[in-house]
C-alpha positions as CSV (number, residue, x, y, z in Angstrom):
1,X,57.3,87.5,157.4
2,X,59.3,90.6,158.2
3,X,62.1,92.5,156.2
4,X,64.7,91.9,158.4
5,X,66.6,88.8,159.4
6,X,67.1,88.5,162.6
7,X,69.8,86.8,164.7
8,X,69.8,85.9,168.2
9,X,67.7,88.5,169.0
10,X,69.2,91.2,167.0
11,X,68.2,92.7,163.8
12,X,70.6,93.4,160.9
13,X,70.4,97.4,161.7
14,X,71.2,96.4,165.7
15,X,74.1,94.4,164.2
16,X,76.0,96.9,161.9
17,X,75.7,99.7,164.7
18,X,77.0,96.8,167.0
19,X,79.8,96.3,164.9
20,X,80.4,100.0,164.3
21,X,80.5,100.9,168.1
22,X,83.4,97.5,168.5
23,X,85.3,99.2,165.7
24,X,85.4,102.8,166.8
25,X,86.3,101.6,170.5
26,X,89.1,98.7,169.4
27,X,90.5,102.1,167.1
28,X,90.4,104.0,170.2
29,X,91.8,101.6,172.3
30,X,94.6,100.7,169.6
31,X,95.5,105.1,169.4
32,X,95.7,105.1,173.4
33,X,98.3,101.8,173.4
34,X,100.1,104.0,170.5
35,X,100.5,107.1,172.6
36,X,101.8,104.9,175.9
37,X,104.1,103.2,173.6
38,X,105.3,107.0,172.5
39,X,105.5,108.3,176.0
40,X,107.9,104.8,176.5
41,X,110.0,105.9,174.2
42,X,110.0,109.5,175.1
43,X,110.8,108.5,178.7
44,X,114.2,106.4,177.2
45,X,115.4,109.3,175.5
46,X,115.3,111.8,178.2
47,X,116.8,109.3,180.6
48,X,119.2,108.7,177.9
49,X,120.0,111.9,177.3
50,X,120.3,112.8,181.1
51,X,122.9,110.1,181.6
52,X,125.1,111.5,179.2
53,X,124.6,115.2,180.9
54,X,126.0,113.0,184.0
55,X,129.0,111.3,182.5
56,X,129.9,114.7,181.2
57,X,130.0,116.1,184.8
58,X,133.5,116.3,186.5
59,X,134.4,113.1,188.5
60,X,135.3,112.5,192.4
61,X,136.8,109.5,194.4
62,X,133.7,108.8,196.9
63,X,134.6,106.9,200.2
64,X,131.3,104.5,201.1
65,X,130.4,104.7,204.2
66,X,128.0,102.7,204.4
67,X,126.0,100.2,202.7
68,X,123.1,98.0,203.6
69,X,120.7,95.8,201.3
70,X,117.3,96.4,201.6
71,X,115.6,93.1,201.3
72,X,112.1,92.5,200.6
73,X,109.8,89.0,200.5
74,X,108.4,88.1,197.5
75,X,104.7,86.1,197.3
76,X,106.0,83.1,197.8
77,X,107.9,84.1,201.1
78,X,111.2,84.1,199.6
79,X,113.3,87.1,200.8
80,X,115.6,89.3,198.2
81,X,117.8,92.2,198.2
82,X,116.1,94.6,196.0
83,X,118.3,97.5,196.2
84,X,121.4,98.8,198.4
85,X,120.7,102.0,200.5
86,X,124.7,103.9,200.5
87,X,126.2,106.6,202.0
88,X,129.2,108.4,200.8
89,X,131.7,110.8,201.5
90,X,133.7,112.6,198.7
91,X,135.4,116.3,198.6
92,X,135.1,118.7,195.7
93,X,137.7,121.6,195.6
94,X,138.5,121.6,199.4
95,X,134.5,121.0,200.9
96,X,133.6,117.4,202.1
97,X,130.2,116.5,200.9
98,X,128.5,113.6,202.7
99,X,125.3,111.8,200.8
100,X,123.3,109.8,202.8
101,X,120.5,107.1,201.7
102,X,121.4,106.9,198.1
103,X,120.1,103.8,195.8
104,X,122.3,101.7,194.0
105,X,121.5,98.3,192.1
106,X,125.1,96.9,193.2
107,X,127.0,96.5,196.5
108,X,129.5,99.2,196.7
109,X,132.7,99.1,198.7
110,X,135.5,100.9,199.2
111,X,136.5,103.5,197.0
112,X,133.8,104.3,193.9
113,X,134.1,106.9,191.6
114,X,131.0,109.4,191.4
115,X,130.2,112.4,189.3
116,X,128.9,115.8,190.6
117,X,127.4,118.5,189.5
118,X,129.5,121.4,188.9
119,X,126.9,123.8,189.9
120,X,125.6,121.7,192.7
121,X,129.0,119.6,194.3
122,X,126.5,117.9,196.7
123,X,124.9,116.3,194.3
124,X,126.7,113.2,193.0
125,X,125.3,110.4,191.1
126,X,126.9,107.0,191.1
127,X,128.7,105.5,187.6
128,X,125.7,102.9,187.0
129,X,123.3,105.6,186.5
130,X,125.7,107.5,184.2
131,X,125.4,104.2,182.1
132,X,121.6,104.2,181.7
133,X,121.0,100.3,181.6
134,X,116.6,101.2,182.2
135,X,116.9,103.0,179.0
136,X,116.6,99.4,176.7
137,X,113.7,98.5,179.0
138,X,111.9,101.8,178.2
139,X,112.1,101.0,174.1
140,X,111.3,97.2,174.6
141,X,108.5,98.1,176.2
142,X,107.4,101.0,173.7
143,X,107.6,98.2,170.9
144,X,105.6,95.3,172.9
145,X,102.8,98.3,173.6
146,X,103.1,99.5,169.8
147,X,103.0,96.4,168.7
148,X,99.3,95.5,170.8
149,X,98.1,99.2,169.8
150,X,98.7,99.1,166.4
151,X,97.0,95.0,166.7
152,X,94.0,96.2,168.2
153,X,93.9,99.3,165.8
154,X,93.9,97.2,162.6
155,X,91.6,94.6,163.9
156,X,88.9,97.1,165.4
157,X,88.6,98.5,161.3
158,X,88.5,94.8,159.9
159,X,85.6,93.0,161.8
160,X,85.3,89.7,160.4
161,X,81.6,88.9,162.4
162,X,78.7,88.5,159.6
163,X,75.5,89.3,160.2
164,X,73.1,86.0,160.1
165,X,76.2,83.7,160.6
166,X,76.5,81.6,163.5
């Protein structure tokens, strides 16, 4: 009879080295889920931090131009508006800037309010980006990631398969 047990084929030395090479890789797996989940939260703060560079650019009344939806079919063949495509027309000390094509998440009518670059008065950026509502997604999604990574971390360095049980 030999030395080694042997289960479904595999000795106890195949075994151990199996469950070795499952631990390192579930580690691995769990550090690369950790860093996304970082780069998440990274992402929110810069966009974060941008939005408030915008609000704290000087402000212009913007006359829309134009604005049409753009309107896309979903898998089910049910069409949406996904995003509004606006042009605008504002003037910053005396010199009529016109942007064309720019996204918005709302209809916009009328007269909006806009901000502009000081150093660059044709470059204007509407109020709802000012407001940063992606930010939240950014962090909710760094937790549900971080919360996987660290999972699959912990649970690659406590295998619970015993050699010889079945």
């Amino acid at each position: 009879m030999p030395d080694e047990e042997f289960v479904f084929g595999y000795s106890e030395k195949q075994m151990k080295a199996e469950r070795s090479d499952h631990a390192k890789k579930s580690v691995a797996a769990g550090i690369v889920l950790l860093v996304f989940a970082g780069l998440c939260v990274l992402i929110g703060i810069l966009s974060a931090n941008s939005g408030r560079r915008v609000g704290a650019y000087p402000t212009a009344q913007a006359r829309v131009l134009k604005c049409e939806a753009v309107i896309l079919t979903n898998d089910d063949g049910d069409k949406y508006i996904d995003r509004y495509m606006v042009d605008i027309e504002y003037a910053v000390d005396g010199t009529t800037y016109t942007n064309n094509r720019k996204e918005s998440k709302s209809r916009l009518e009328g007269t909006i309010t806009v901000h502009y670059n000081p150093d660059k008065p044709g470059r204007a950026y509407f109020e709802e980006y000012v407001q940063g509502e992606g930010n939240v997604y950014w962090y909710v999604l760094a937790g549900i990631v971080g919360a996987l990574g660290l999972g699959v971390a912990v649970s690659g360095t406590k295998d619970k398969r015993k050699i010889g049980a079945i």
